[in-house]
N, CA, C and O atoms as a Tinker XYZ file with bonds, in Angstrom:
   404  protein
     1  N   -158.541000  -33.226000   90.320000    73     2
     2  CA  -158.678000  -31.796000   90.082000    64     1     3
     3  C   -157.780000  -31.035000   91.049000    63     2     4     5
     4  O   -157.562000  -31.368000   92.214000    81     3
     5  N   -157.255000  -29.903000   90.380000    73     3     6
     6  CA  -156.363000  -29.317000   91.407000    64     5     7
     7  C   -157.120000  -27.518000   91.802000    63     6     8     9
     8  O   -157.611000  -26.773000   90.954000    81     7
     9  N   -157.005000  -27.252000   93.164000    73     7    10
    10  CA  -157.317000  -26.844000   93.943000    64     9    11
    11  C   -157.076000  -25.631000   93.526000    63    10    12    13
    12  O   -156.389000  -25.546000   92.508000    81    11
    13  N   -157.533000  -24.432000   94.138000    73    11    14
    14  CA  -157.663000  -23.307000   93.650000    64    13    15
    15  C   -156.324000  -22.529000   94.137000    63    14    16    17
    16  O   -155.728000  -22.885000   95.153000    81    15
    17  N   -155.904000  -21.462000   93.352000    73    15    18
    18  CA  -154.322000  -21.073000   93.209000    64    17    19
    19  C   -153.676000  -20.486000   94.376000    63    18    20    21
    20  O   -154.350000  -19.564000   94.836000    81    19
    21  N   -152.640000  -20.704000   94.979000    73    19    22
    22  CA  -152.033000  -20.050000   96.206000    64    21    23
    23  C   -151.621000  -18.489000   95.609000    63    22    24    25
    24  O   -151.534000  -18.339000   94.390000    81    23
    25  N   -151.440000  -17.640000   96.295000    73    23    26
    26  CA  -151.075000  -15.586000   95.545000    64    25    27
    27  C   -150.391000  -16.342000   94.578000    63    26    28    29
    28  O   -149.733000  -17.380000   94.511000    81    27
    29  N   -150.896000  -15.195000   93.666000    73    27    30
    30  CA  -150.185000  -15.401000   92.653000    64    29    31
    31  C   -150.045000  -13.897000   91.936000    63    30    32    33
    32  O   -151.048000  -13.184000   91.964000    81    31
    33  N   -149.023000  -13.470000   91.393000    73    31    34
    34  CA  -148.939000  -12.432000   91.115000    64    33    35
    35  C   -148.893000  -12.458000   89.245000    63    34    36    37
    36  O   -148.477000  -13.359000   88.518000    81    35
    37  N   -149.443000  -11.213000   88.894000    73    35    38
    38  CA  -149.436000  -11.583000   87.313000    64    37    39
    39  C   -148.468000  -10.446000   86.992000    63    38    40    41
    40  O   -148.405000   -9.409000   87.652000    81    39
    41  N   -147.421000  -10.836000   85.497000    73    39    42
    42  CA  -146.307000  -10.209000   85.741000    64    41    43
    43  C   -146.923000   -9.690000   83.265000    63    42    44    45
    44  O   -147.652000  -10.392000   82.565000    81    43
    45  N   -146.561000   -9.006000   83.046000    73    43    46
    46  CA  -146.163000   -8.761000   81.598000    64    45    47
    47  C   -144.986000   -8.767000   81.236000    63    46    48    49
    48  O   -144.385000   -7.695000   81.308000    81    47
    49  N   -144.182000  -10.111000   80.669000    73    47    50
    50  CA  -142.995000   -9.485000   80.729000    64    49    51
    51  C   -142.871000   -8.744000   78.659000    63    50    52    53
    52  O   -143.393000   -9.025000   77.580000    81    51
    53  N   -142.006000   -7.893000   79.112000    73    51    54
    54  CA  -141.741000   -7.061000   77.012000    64    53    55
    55  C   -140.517000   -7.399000   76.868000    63    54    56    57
    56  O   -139.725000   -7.320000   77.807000    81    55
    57  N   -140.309000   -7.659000   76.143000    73    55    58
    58  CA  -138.637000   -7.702000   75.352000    64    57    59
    59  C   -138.231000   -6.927000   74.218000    63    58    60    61
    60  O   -138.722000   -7.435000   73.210000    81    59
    61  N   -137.701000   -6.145000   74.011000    73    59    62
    62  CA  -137.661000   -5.071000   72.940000    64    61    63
    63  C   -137.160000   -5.852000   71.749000    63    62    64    65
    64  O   -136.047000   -6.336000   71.953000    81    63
    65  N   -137.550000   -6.046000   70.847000    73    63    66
    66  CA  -136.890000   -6.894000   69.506000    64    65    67
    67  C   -136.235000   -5.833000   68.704000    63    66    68    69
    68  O   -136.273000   -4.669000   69.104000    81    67
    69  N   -135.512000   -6.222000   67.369000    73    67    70
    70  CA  -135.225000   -5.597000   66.827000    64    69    71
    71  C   -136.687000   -4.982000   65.015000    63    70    72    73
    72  O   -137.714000   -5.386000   64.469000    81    71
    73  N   -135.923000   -4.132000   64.941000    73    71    74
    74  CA  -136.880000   -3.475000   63.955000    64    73    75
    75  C   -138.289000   -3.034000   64.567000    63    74    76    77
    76  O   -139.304000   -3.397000   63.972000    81    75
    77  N   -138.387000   -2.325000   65.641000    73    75    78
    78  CA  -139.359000   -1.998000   66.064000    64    77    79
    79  C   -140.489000   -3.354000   66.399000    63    78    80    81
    80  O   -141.678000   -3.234000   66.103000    81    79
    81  N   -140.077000   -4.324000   66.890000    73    79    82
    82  CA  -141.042000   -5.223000   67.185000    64    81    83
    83  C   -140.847000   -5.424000   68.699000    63    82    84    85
    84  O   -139.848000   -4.881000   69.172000    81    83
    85  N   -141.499000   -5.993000   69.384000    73    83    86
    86  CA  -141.885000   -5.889000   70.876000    64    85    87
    87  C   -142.111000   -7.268000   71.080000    63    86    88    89
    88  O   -143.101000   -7.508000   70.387000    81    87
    89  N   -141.732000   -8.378000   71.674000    73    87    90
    90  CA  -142.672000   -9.610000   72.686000    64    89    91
    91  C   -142.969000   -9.681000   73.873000    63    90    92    93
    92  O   -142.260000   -9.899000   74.855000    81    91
    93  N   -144.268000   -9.454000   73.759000    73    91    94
    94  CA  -145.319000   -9.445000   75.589000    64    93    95
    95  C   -145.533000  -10.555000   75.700000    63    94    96    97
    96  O   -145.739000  -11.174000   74.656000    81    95
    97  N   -145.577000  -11.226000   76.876000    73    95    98
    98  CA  -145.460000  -12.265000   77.794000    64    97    99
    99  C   -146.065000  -12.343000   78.782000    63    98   100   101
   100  O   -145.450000  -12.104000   79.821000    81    99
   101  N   -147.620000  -12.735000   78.868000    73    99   102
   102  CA  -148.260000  -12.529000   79.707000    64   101   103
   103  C   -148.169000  -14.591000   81.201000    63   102   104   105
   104  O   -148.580000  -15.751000   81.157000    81   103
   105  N   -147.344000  -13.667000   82.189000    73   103   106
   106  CA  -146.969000  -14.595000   83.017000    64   105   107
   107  C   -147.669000  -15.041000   84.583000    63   106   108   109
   108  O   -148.075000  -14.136000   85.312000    81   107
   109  N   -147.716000  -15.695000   84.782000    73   107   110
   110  CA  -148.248000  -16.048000   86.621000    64   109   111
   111  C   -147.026000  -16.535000   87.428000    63   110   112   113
   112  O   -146.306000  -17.445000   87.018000    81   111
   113  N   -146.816000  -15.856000   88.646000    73   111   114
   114  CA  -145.946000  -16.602000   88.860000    64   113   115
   115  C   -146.537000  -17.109000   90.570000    63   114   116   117
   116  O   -146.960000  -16.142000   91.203000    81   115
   117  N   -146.585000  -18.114000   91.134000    73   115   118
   118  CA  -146.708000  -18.408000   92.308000    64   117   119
   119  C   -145.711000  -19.745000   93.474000    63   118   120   121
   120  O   -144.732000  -20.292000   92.966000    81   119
   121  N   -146.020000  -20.023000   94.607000    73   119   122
   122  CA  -145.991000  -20.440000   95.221000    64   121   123
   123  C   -145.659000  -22.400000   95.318000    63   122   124   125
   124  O   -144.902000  -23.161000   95.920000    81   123
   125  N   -147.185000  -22.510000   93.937000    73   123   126
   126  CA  -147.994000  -23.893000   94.406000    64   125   127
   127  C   -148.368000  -24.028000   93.288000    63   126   128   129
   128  O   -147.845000  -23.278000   92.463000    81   127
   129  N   -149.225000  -24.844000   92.886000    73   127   130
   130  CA  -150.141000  -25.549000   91.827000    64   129   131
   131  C   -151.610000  -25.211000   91.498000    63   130   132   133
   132  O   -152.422000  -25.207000   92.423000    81   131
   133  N   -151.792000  -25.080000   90.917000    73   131   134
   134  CA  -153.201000  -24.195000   90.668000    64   133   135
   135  C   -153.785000  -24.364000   89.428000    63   134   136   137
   136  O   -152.977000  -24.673000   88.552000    81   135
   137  N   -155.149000  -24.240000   89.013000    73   135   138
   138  CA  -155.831000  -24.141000   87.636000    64   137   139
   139  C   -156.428000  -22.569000   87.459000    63   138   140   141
   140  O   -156.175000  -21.869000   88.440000    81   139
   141  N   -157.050000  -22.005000   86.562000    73   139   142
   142  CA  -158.046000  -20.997000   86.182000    64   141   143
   143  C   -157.728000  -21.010000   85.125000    63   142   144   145
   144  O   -157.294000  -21.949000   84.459000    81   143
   145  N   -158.005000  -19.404000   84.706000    73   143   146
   146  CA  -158.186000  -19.086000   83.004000    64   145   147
   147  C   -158.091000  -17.382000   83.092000    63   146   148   149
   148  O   -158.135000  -16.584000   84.028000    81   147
   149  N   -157.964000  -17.278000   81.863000    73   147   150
   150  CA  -156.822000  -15.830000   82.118000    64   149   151
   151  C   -157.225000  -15.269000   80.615000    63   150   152   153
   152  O   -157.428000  -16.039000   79.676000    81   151
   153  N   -157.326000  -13.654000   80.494000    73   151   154
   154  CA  -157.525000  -12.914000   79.539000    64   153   155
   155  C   -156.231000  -11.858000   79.641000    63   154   156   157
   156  O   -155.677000  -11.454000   80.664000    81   155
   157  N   -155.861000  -11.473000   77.915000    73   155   158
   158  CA  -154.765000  -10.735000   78.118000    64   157   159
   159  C   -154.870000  -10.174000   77.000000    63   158   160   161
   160  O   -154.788000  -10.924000   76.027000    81   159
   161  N   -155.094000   -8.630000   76.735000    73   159   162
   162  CA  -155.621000   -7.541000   76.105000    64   161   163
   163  C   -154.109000   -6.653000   75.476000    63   162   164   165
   164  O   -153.471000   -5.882000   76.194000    81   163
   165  N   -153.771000   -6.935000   74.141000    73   163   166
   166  CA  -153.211000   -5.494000   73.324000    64   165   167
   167  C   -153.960000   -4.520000   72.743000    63   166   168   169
   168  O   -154.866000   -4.790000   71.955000    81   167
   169  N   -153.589000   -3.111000   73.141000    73   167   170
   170  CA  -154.116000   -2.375000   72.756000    64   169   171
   171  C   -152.555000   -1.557000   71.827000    63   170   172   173
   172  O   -151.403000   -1.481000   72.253000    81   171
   173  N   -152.903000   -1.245000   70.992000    73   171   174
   174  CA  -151.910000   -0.447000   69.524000    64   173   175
   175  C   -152.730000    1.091000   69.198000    63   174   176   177
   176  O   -153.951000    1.190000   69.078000    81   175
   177  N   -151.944000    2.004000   69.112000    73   175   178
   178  CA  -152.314000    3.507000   68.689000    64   177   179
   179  C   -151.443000    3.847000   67.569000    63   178   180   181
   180  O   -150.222000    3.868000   67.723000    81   179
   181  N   -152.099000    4.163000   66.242000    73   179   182
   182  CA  -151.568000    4.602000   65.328000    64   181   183
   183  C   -152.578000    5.752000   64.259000    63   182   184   185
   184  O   -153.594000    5.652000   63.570000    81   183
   185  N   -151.637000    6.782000   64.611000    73   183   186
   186  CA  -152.631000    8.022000   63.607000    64   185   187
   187  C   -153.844000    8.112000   63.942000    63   186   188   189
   188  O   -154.701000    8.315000   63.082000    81   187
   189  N   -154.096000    8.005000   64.994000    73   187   190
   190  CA  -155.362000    8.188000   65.672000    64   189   191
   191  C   -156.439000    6.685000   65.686000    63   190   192   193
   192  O   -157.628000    6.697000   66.003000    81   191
   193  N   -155.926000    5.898000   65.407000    73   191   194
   194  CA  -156.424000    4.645000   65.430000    64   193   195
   195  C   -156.052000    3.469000   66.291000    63   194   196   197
   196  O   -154.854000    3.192000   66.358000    81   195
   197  N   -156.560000    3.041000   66.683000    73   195   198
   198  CA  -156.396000    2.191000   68.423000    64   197   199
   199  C   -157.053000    0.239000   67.552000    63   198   200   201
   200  O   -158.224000   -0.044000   67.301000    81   199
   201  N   -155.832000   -0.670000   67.323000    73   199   202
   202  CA  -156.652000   -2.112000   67.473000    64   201   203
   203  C   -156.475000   -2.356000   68.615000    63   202   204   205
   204  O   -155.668000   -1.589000   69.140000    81   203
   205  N   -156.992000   -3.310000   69.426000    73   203   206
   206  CA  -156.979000   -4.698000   70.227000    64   205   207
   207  C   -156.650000   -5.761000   69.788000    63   206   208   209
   208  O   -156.888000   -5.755000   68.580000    81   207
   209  N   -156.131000   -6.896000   70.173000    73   207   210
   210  CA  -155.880000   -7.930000   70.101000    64   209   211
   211  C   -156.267000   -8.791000   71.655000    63   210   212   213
   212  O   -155.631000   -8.465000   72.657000    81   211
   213  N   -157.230000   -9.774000   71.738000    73   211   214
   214  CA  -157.952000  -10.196000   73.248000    64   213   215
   215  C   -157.387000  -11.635000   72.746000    63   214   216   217
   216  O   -157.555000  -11.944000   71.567000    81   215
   217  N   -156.782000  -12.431000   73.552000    73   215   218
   218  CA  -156.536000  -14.114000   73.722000    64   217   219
   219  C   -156.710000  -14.103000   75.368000    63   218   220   221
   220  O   -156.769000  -13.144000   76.138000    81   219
   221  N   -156.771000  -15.549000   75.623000    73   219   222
   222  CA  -157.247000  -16.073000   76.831000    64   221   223
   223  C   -157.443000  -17.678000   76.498000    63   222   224   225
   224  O   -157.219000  -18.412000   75.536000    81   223
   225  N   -157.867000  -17.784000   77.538000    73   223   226
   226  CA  -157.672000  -19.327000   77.608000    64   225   227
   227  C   -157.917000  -20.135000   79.563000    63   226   228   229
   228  O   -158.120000  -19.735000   80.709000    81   227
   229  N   -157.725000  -21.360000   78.850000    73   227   230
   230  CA  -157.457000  -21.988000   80.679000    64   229   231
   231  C   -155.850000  -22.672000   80.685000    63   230   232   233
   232  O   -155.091000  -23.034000   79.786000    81   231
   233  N   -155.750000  -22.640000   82.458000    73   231   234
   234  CA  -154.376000  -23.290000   82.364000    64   233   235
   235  C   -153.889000  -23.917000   83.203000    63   234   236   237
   236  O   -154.641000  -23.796000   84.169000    81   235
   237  N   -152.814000  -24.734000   83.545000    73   235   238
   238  CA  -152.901000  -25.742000   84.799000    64   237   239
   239  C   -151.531000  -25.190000   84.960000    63   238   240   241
   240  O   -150.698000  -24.811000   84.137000    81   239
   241  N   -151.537000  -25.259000   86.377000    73   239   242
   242  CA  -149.882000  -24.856000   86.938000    64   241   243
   243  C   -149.383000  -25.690000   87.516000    63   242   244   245
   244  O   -149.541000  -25.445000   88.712000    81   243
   245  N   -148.829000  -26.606000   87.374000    73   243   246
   246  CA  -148.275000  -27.968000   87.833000    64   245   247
   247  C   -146.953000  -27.836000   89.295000    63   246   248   249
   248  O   -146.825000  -28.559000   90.283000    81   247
   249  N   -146.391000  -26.967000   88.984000    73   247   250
   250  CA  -144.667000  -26.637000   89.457000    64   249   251
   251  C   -144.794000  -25.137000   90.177000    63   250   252   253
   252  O   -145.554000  -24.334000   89.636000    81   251
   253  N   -144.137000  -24.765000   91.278000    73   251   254
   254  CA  -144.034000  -23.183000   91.664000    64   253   255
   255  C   -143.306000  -22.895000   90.828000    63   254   256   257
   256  O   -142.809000  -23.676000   90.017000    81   255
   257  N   -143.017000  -20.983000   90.944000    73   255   258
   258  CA  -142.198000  -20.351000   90.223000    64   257   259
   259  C   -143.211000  -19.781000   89.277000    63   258   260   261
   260  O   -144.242000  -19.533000   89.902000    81   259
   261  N   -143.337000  -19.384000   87.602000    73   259   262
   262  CA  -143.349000  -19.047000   86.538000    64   261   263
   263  C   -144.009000  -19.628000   85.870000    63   262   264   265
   264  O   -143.574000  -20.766000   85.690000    81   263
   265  N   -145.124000  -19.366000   85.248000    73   263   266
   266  CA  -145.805000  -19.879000   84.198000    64   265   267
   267  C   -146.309000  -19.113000   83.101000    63   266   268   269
   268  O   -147.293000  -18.387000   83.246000    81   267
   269  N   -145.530000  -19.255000   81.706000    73   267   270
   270  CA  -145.651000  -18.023000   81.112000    64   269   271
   271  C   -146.794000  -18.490000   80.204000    63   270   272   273
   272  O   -146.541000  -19.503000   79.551000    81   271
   273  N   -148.160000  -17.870000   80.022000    73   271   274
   274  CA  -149.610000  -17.706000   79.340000    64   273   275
   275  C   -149.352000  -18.112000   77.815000    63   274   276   277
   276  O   -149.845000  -19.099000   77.269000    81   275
   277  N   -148.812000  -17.524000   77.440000    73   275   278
   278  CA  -149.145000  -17.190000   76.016000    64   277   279
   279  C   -147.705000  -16.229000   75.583000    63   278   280   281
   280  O   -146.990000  -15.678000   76.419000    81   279
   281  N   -147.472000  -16.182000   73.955000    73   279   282
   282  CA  -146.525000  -15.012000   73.583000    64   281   283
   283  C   -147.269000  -14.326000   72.352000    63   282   284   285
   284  O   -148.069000  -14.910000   71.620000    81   283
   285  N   -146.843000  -12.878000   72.229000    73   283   286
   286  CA  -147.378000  -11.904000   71.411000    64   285   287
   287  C   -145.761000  -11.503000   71.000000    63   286   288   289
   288  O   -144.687000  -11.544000   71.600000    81   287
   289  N   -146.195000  -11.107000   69.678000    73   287   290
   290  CA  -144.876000  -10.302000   69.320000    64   289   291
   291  C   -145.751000   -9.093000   68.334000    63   290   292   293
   292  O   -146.368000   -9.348000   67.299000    81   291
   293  N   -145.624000   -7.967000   68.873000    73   291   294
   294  CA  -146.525000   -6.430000   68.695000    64   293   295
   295  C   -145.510000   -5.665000   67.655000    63   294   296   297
   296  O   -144.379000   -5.851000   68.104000    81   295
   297  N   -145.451000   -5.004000   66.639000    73   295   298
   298  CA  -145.113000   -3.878000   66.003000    64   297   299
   299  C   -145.363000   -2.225000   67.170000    63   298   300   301
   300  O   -146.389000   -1.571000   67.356000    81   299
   301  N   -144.236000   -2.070000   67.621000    73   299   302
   302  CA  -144.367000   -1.315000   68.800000    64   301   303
   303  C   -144.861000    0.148000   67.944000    63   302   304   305
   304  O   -144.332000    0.470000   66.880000    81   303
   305  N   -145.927000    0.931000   68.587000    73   303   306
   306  CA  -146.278000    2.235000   67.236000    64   305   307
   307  C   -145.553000    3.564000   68.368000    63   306   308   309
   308  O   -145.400000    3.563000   69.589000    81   307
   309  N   -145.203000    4.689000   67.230000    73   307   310
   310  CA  -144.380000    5.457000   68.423000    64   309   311
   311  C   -145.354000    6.296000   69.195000    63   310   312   313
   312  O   -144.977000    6.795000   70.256000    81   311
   313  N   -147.225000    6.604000   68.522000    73   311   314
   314  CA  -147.857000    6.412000   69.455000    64   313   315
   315  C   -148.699000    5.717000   70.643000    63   314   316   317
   316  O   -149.643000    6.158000   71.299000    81   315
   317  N   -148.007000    4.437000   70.693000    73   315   318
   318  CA  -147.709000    4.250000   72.014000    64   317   319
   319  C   -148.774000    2.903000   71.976000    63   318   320   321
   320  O   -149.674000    3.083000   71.156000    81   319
   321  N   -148.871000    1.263000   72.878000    73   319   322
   322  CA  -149.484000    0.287000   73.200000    64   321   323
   323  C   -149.840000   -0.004000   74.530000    63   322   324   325
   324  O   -148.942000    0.427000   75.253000    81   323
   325  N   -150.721000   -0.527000   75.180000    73   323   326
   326  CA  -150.435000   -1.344000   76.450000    64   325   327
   327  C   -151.484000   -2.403000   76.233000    63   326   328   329
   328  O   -152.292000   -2.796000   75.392000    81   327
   329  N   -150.999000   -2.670000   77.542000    73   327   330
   330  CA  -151.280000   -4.358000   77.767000    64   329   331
   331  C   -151.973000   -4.562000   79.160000    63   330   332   333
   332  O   -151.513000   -3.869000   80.068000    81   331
   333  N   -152.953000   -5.360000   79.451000    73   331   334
   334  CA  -153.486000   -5.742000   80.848000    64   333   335
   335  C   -154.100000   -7.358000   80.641000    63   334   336   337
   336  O   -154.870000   -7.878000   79.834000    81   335
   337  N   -153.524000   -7.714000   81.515000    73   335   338
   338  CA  -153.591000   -9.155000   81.756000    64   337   339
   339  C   -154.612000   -9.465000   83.389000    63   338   340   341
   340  O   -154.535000   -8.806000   84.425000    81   339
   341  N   -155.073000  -10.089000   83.244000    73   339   342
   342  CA  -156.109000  -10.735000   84.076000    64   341   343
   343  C   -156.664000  -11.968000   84.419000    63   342   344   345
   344  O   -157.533000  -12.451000   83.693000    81   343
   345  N   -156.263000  -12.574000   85.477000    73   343   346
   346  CA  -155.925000  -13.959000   85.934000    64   345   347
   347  C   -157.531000  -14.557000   87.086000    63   346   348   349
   348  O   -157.753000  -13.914000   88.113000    81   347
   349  N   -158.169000  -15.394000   86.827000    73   347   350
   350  CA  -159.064000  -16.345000   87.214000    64   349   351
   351  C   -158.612000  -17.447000   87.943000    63   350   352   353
   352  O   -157.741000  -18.276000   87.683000    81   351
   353  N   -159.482000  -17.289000   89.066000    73   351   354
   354  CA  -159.465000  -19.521000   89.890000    64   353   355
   355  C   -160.683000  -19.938000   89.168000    63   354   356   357
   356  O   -161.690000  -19.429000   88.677000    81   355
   357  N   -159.997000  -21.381000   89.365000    73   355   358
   358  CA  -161.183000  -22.131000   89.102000    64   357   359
   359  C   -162.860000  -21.707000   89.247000    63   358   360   361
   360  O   -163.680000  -22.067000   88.403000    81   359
   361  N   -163.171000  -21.002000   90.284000    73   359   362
   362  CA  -164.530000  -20.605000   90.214000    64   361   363
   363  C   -164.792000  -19.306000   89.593000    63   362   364   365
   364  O   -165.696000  -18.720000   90.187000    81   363
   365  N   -164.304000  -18.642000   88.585000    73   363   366
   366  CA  -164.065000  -17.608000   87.605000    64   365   367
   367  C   -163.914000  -16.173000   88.769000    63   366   368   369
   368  O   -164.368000  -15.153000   88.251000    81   367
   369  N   -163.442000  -15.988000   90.007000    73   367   370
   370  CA  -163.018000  -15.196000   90.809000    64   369   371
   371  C   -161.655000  -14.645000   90.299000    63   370   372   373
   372  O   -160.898000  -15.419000   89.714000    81   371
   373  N   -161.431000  -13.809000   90.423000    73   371   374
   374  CA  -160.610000  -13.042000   89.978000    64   373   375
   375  C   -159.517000  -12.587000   90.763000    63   374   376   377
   376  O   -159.676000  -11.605000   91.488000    81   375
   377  N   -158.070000  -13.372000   90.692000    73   375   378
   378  CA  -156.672000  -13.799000   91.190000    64   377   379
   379  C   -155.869000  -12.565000   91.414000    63   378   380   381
   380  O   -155.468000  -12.101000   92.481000    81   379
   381  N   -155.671000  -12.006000   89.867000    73   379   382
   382  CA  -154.747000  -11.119000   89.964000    64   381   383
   383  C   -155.332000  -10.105000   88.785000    63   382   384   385
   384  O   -156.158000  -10.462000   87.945000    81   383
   385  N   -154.759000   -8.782000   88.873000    73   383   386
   386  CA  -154.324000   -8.368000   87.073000    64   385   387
   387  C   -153.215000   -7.295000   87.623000    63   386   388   389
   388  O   -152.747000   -6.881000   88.684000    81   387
   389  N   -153.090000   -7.098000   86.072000    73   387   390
   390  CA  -151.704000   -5.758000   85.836000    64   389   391
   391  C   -152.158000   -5.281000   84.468000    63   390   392   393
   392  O   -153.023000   -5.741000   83.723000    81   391
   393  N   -151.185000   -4.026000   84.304000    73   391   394
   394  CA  -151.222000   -3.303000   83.176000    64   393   395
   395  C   -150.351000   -2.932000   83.183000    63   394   396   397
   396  O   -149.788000   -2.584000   84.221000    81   395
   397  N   -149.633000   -2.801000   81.535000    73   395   398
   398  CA  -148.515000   -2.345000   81.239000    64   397   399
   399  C   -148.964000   -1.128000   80.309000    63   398   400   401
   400  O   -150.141000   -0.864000   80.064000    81   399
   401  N   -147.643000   -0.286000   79.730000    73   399   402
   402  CA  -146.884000    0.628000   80.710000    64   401   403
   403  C   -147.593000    1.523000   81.635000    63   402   404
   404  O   -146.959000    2.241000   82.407000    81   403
């Protein structure tokens, strides 16, 4: 079993696609090697209407540097999305989060 995570910072990365599409990239990046489990929240606004989209999961970090979660690819609305990601150790304590924009 591997040991609980050295800092780790949680990053969203977006990439602007074409035709109004968006890919969020919900990432960890650290130090060391580490396990937990991680939730990562889209929120979409259109005409006065707001979905979510919630994934999560567990994950093992083998290597420093970058470990990218999961990928989303969003229909960007021109009233407006964000994103917050939220990172767990092994004992469901709570590592990191962020929010985008």
């Amino acid at each position: 079993m591997i040991a609980a995570l050295p800092p780790v910072h949680c990053i969203i990365e977006h990439h602007q696609g074409t035709g109004g599409a968006m890919t969020l990239v919900p990432t960890i990046e650290s130090d060391g090697r580490g396990e937990g489990s991680y939730q990562f929240e889209i929120f979409s606004n259109s005409n006065g209407n707001t979905s979510s989209n919630v994934q999560g999961g567990d994950f093992q970090k083998d290597n420093p540097g970058r470990l990218a979660l999961s990928r989303s690819t969003i229909s960007v609305s021109p009233n407006g999305w964000s994103a917050r990601l939220t990172v767990y150790g092994p004992n469901g304590e709570k590592i990191c989060a962020v929010s985008v924009p």
